[in-house]
BAMI-88869 format. One record per residue (C-alpha): x, y, z. Coordinates in Angstrom, 3 decimals. Each point is the difference from the previous one (the first is absolute). Layout:
BEGIN
ATOM          X          Y          Z
ATOM          X          Y          Z
...
END
This chain:
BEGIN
ATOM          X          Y          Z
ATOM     15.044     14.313     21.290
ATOM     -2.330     -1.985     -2.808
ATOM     -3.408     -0.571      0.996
ATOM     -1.376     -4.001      0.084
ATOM     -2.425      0.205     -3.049
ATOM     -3.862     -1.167      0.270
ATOM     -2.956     -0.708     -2.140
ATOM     -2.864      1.078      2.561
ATOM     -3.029     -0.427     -2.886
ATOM     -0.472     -1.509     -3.289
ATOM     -3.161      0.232     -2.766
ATOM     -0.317     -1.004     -3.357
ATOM     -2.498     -0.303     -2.915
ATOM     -1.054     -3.065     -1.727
ATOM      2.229     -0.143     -2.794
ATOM     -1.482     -0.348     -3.479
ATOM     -1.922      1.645     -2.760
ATOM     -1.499      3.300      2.370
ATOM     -1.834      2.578     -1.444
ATOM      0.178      2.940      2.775
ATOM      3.193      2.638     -1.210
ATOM      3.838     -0.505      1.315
ATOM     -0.689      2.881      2.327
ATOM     -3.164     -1.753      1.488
ATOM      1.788     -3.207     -0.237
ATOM      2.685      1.084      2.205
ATOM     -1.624      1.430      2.392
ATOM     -2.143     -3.166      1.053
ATOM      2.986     -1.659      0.568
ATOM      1.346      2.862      2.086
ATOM     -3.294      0.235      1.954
ATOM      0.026     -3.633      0.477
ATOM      3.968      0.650      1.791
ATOM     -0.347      2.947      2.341
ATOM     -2.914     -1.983      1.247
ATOM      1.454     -3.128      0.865
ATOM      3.158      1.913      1.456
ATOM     -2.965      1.665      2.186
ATOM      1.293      3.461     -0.621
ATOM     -1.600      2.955     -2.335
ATOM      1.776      1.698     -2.973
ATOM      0.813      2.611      2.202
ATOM      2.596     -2.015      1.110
ATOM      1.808     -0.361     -2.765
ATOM      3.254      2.500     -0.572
ATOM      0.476     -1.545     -3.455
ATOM     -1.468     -1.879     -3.429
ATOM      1.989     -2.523     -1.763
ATOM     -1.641     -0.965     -3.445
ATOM      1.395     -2.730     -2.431
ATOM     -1.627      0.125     -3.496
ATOM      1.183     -0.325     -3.762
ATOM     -2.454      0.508     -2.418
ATOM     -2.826      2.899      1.736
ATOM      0.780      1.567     -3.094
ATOM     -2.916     -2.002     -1.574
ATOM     -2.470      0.605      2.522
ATOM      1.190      3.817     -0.749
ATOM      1.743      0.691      3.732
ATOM      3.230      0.210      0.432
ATOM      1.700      1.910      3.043
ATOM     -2.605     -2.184      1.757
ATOM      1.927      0.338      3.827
ATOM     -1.497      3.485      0.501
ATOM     -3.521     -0.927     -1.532
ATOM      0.036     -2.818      2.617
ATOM      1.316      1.630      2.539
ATOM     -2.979      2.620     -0.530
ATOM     -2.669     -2.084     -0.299
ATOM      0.802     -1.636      3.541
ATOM     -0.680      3.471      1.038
ATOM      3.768      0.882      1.229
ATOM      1.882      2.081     -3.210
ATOM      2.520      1.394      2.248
ATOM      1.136     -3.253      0.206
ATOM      3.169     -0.685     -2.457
ATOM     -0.516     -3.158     -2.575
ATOM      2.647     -1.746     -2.314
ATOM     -1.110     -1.671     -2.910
ATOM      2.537     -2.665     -0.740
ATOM      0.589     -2.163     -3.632
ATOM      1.786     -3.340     -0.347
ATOM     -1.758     -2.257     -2.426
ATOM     -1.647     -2.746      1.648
ATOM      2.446      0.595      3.257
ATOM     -1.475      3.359     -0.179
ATOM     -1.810     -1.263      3.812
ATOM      2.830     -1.446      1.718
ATOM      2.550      2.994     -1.220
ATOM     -2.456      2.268      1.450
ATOM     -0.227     -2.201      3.292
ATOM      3.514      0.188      0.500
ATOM      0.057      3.994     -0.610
ATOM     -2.894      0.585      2.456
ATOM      1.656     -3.052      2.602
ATOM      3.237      2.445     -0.232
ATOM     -1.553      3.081      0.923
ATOM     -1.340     -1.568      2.810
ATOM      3.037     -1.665      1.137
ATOM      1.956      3.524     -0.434
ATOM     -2.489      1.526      2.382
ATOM     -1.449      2.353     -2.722
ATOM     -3.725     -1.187      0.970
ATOM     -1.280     -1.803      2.505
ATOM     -3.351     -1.125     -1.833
ATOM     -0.688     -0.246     -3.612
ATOM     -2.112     -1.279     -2.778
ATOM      1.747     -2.646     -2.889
ATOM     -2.665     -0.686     -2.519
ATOM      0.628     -1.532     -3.551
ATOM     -2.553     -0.085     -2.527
ATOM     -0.549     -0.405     -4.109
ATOM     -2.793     -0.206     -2.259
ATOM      0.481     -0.938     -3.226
ATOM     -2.991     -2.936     -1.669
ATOM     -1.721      2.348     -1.565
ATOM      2.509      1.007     -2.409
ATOM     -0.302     -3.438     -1.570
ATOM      2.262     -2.896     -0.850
ATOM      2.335      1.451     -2.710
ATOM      0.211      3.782      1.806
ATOM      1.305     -1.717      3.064
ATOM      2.125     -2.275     -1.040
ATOM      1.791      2.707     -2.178
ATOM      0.044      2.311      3.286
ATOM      1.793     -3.160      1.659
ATOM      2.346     -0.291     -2.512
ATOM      1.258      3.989      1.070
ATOM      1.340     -1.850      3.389
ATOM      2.404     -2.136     -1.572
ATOM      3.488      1.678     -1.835
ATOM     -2.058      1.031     -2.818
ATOM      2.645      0.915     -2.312
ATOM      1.156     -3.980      0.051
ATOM     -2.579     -1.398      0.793
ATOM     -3.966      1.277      0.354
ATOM      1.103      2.043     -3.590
ATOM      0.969     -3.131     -1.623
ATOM     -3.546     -1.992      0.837
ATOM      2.181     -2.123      3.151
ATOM     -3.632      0.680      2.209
ATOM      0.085     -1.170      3.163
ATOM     -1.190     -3.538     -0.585
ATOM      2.617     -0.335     -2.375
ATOM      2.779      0.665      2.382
ATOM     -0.978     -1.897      2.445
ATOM     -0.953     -2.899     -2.251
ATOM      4.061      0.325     -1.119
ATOM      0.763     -0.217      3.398
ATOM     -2.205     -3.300      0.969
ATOM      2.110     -1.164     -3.041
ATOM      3.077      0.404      1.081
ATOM     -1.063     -1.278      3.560
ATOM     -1.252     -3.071     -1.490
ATOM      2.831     -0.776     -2.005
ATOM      2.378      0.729      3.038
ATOM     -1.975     -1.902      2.872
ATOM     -2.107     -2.991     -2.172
ATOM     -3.062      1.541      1.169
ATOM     -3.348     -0.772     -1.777
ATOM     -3.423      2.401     -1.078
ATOM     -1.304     -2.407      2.851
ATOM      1.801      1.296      2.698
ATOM     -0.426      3.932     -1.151
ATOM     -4.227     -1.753     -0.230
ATOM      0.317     -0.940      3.932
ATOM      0.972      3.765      1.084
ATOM     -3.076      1.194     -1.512
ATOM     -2.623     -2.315      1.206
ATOM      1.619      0.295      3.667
ATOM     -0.551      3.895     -0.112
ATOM     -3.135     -0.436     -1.586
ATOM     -1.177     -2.313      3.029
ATOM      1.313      3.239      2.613
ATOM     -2.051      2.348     -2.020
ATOM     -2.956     -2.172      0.271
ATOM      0.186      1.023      3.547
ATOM      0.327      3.741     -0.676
ATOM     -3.297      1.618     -0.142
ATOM      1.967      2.958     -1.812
ATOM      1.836     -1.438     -2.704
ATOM     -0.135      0.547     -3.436
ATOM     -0.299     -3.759     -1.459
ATOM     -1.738     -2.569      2.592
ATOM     -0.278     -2.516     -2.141
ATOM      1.731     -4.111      0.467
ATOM      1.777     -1.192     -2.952
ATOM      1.980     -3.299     -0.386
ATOM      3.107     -0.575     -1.533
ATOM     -1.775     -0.749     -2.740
ATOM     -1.613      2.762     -0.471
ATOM      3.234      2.090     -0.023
ATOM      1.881     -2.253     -2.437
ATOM     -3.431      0.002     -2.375
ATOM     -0.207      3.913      0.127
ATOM      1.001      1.873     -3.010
ATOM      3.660      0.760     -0.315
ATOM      0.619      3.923      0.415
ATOM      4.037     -0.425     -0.555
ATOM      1.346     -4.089      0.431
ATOM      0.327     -1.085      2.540
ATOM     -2.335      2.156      1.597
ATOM     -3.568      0.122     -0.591
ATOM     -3.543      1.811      1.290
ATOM      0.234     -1.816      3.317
ATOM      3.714      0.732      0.650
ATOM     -1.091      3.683     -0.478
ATOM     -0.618      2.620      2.939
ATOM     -3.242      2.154     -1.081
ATOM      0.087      3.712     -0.651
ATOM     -1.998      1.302      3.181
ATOM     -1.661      3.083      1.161
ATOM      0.450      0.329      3.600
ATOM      1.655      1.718      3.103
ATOM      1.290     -0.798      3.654
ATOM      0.752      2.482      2.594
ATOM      2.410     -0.582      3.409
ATOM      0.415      1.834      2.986
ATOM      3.944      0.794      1.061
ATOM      0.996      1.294      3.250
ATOM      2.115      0.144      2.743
ATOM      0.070     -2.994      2.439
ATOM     -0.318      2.356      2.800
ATOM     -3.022      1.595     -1.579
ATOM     -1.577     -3.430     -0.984
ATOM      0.497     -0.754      3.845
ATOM     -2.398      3.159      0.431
ATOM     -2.676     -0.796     -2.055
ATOM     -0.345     -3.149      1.614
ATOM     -0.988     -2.420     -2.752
ATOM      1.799     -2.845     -1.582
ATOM      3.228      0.642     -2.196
ATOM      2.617     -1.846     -2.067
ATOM      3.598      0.942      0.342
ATOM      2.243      0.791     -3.491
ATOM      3.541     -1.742      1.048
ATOM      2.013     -0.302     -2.986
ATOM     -0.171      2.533     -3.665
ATOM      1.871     -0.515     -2.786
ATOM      0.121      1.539     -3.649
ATOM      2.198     -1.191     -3.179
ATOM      0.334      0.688     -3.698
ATOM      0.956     -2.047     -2.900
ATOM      0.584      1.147     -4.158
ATOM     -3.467      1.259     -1.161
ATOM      0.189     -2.322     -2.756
ATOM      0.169     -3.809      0.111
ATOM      2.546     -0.693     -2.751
ATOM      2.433      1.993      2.565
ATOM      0.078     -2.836      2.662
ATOM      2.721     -2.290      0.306
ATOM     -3.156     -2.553      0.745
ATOM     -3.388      0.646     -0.753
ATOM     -0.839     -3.012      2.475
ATOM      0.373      2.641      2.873
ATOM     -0.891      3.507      1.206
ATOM      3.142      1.143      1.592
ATOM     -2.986      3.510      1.295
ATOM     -1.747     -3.184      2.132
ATOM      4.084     -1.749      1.334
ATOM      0.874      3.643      1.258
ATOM     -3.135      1.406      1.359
ATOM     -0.229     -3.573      1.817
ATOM      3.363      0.353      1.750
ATOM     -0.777      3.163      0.550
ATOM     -3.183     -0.564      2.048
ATOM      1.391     -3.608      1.603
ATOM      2.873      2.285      1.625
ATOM     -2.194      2.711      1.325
ATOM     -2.516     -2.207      1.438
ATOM      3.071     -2.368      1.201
ATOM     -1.582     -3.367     -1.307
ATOM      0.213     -2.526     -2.901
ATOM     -1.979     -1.305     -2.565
ATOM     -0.707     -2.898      2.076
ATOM     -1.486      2.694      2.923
ATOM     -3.027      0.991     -2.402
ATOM     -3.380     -1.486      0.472
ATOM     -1.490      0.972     -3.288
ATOM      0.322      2.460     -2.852
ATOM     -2.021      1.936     -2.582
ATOM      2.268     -0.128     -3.333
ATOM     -0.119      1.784     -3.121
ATOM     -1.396     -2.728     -2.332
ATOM     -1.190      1.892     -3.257
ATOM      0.559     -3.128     -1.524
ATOM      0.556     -3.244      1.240
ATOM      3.741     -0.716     -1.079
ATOM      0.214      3.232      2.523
ATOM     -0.925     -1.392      2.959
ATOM      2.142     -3.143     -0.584
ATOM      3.060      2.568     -0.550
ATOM     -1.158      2.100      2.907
ATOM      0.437     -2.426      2.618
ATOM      2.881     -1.083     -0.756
ATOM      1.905      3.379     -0.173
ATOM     -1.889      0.618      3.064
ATOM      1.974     -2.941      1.433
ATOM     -3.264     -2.272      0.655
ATOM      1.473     -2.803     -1.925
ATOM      3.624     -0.811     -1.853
ATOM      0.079      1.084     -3.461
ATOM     -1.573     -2.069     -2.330
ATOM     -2.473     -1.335      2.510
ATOM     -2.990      2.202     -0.085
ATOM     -1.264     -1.224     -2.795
ATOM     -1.573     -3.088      1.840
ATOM     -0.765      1.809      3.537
ATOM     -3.523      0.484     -1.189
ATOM     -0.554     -3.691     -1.378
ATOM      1.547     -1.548      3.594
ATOM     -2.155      2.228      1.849
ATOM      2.710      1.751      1.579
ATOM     -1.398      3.857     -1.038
ATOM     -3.533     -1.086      1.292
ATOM     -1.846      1.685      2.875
ATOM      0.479     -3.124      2.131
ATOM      3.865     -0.487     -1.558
ATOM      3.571      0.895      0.745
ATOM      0.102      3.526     -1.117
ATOM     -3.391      1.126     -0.817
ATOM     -0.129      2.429     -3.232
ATOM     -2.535      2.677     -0.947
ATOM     -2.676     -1.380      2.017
ATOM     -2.239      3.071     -0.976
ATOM      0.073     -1.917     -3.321
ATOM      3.046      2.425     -1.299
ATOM     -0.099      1.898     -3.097
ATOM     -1.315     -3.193     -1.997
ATOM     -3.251      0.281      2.044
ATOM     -0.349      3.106      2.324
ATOM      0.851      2.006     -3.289
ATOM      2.269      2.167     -0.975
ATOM     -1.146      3.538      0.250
ATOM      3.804      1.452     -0.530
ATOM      0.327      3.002      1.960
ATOM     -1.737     -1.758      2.671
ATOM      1.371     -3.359     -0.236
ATOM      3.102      0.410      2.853
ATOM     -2.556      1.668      2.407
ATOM     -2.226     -2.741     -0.123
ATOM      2.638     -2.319      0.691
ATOM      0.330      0.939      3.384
ATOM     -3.448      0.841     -0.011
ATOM     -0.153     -3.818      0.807
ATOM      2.919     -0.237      1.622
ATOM     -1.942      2.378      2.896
ATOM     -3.162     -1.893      0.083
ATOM      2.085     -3.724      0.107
ATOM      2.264      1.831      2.950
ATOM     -2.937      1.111      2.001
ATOM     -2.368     -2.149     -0.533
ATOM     -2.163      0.892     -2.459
ATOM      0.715     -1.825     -3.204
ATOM     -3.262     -2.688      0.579
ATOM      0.170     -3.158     -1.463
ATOM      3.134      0.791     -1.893
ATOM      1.751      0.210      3.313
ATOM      3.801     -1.078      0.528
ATOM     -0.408     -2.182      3.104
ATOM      2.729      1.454      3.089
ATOM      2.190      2.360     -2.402
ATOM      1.636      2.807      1.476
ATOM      2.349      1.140     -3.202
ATOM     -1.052      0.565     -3.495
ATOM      1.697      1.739     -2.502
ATOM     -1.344      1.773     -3.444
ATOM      2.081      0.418     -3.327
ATOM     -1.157      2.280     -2.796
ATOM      1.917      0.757     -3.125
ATOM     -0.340      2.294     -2.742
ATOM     -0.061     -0.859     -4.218
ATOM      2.215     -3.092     -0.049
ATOM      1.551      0.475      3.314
ATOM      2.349      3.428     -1.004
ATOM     -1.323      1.037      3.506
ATOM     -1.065     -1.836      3.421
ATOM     -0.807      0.335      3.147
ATOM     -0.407     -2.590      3.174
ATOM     -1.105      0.887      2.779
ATOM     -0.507     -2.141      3.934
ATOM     -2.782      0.111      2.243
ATOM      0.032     -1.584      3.600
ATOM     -3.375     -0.307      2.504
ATOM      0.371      1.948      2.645
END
């Protein structure tokens, strides 16, 4: 027998510049979850932490410290590392458990903090997520890579720096509506193809943010959800995929073939399409990601992407809204946290709770969350119940 998965409670921090420790960080968001799932920590038979870099906040084996803190140590924690997937990985480890009847109730919180090791100490830290040895070790930084791949896309597909402009003023305008993201700030097209170039074709504005931040769900057995009482959001579809660690191993850097299998993956679990979702949160670090993204999520034909955002089709009132927490771009992109958050948002558009920013009569979304330059993935499907 597998269990039917639920998220019962979600929480999250504002994502940003905080000053409070990773360890204080985490457990607002935490708080924030077991009280919107209406239960206490003493629920809880397990803690599922994603993080990557608590090494400069000087905690690692943070799943016990949390897990402590809450006031439960008996209770076991997993501390799980994936780059920026690090949150959805851990998702899928902690929706497993459940499934497999190991627990009936647990806690799945992702959380980083990492601004106040400055510009150049982060982006060097970033640069130990990527195949190092071909690519981080040879100065290819993230920017760089994906800046190679926007390339290659443009080259391949005609696409302009235009288009790649339109996907980040669209999340920008979500994340306007986010009281808790990172950047709430409008920009123009303009604005994006005036901003100074970090690796052509991408420049400031095509550019997720380094972030401190964390977000915190609730997982749990349908049947125990049905206990509690309150409202809940069913997980119908999981999938996971890998791809070579380093980009000059692909066949085609112009897709992620982590995103194509973990997206079959989840589409045959939950028994749906593509066409079946209402909206999605999507891994856009950079803008040229989100274009690839929906595409290999099977949104839109190959090639196509690149002018969703310009023809209004990946707005909150279009054919397949995208990221309408305002994505990486906007929301922020605190790593270890980053999948979490995703659905996060997915909860509060599901059960009503996502405000102005609200997805008007959907009953499926769907988050994606990769890790370095898409060497791992994970999508996952949520239903209203």
């Amino acid at each position: 027998m597998v269990n039917s998965v639920c998220v019962l409670g979600a929480g999250s921090t504002k994502y940003g510049k905080l000053n409070q420790s990773i360890i204080e960080i985490a457990l607002d968001a935490s708080k924030d979850a077991i009280d919107s799932a209406g239960i206490t920590p003493k629920d809880l038979q397990a803690g599922y932490i994603s993080n990557v870099f608590g090494v400069t906040d000087k905690q690692v084996h943070m799943a016990p410290v949390i897990m402590s803190n809450l006031g439960i140590p008996n209770v076991p924690g997993l501390t799980i590392e994936s780059a920026c997937g690090s949150g959805s990985i851990m998702f899928r480890e902690a929706f497993a458990n459940i499934a497999a009847g190991f627990y009936d109730c647990l806690l799945a919180v992702g959380v980083e903090k990492i601004t106040h090791t400055g510009t150049i100490q982060s982006t060097t830290l970033f640069s130990y997520c990527s195949d190092f040895f071909y690519e981080g070790g040879n100065g290819a930084s993230f920017p760089g890579l994906f800046a190679s791949i926007a390339r290659a896309y443009m080259d391949s597909h005609k696409a302009t720096e235009e288009d790649l402009a339109y996907v980040a003023v669209k999340n920008h305008e979500n994340g306007m509506l986010n009281p808790k993201a990172h950047l709430r700030k409008k920009i123009t097209v303009e604005d994006v193809l005036n901003s100074p170039v970090v690796a052509s074709p991408l420049k400031v504005f095509d550019c997720c943010p380094f972030s401190d931040g964390a977000s915190a769900v609730i997982l749990c057995t349908e049947e125990f959800a049905k206990k509690v009482g309150n409202k809940y959001v069913k997980v119908i579809g999981s999938g996971r995929g890998a791809s070579p660690a380093a980009v000059q191993a692909r066949d085609d850097i112009t897709t992620i073939p982590s995103t194509v299998a973990a997206a079959n993956q989840a589409y045959k679990m939950a028994g749906i399409s593509p066409k079946d979702v209402d909206f999605a949160e999507v891994h856009d670090c950079f803008t040229i990601a989100e274009v690839i993204d929906i595409e290999d999520l099977g949104f839109f034909a190959k090639g196509t992407g690149s002018s969703a955002a310009r023809d209004g089709l990946t707005s909150r009132n279009g054919q397949i809204p995208i990221n309408p927490s305002g994505g990486l771009k906007s929301k922020g992109h605190p790593i270890g946290a980053t999948g979490i958050g995703q659905v996060v948002e997915v909860f509060e558009q599901l059960t009503g709770s996502a405000g102005d920013r609200t997805i008007k009569n959907a009953e499926i979304g769907l988050t994606h969350n990769f890790g370095a330059t898409g060497a791992s993935a994970a999508v996952h499907i949520f239903q209203k119940a």
